[in-house]
N, C-alpha and C positions, 0 to 999 in steps of 0.2 A: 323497216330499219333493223328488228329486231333479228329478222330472217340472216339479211345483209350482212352483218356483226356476226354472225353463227360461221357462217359459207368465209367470212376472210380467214376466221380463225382457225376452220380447218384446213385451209389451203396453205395456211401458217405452218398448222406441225404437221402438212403431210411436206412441204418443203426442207424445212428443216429435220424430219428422218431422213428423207433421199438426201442429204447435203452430207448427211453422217454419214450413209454408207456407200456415197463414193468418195469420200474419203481417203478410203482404205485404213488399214491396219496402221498404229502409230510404230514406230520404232524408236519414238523419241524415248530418253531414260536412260536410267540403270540398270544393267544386267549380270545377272552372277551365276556363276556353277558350283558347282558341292564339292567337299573333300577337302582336304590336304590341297594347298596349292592350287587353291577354286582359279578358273577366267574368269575376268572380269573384262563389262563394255561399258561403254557409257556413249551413247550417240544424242546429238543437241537435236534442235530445232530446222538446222541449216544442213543438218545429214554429215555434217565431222563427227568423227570418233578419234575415240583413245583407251586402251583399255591391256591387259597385261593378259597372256597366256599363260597364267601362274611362274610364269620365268622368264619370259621376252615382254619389254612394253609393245605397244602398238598405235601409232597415230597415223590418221587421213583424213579425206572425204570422200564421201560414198556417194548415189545419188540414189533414189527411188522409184520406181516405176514400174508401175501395175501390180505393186503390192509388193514387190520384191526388195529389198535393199541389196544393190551394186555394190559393195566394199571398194571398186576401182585398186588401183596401186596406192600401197601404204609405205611408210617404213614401218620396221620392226627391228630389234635386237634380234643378234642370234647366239646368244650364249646356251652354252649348257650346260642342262640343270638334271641332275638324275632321279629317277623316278618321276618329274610332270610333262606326263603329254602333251605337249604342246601344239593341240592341232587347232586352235585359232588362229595363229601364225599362219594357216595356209588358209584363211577365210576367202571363198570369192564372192556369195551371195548368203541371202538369209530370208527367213519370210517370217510371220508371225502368224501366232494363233492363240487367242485370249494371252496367257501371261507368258508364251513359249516363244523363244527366239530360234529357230531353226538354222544351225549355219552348215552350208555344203562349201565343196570347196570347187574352182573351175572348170570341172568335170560333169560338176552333179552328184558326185557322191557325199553322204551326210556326214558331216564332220563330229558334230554333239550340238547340245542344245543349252542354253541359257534359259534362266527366268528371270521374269520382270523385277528388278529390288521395289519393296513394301518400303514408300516414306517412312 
């Protein structure tokens, strides 16, 4: 019995690792960049976001798959604002890596990076 109770329990949390790491990377949260005129992201649980290029807002839904986050077509403002870069406004994908948001734009080339906001 006692054996029994051992073997489920491992099969338990060797299940429950694999369940976490395929997963993937969460991208759910808050996200912010530094400076003067920081981006900001904020993506839910459902893969919408909203979030401001330090001078244009930005809303959509994105989707996920194979660890990447799809931006898809968003709006955005296009005002201008001098001196902030505004290169999340050209977001196409993103991937994550512990607390790093990696955003390229549909190309493939890197746009800048976000980190995860601390509750």
């Amino acid at each position: 019995m006692r054996r029994a109770l051992l073997t489920a329990a491992a099969v338990s949390v060797a299940a429950l690792a694999l369940s976490g790491c395929a997963a993937g990377p969460s991208f759910t949260g808050s996200w912010v960049g530094t400076g003067e005129n920081a981006p900001t992201l904020e993506i839910t649980e459902d893969s919408a976001f909203n979030g401001s290029d330090g001078c244009n807002t930005m809303v959509g839904a994105g989707t996920v798959d194979a660890g990447t986050f799809d931006f898809g077509r968003f709006a955005t403002t296009r005002k201008f604002c001098e001196g902030v870069d505004t290169w999340l406004s050209l977001a196409g994908t993103a991937t994550v890596d512990g607390d790093t948001l990696t955003v390229v734009d549909r190309d493939g080339a890197e746009l800048g990076t976000l980190t995860r906001a601390q509750d």
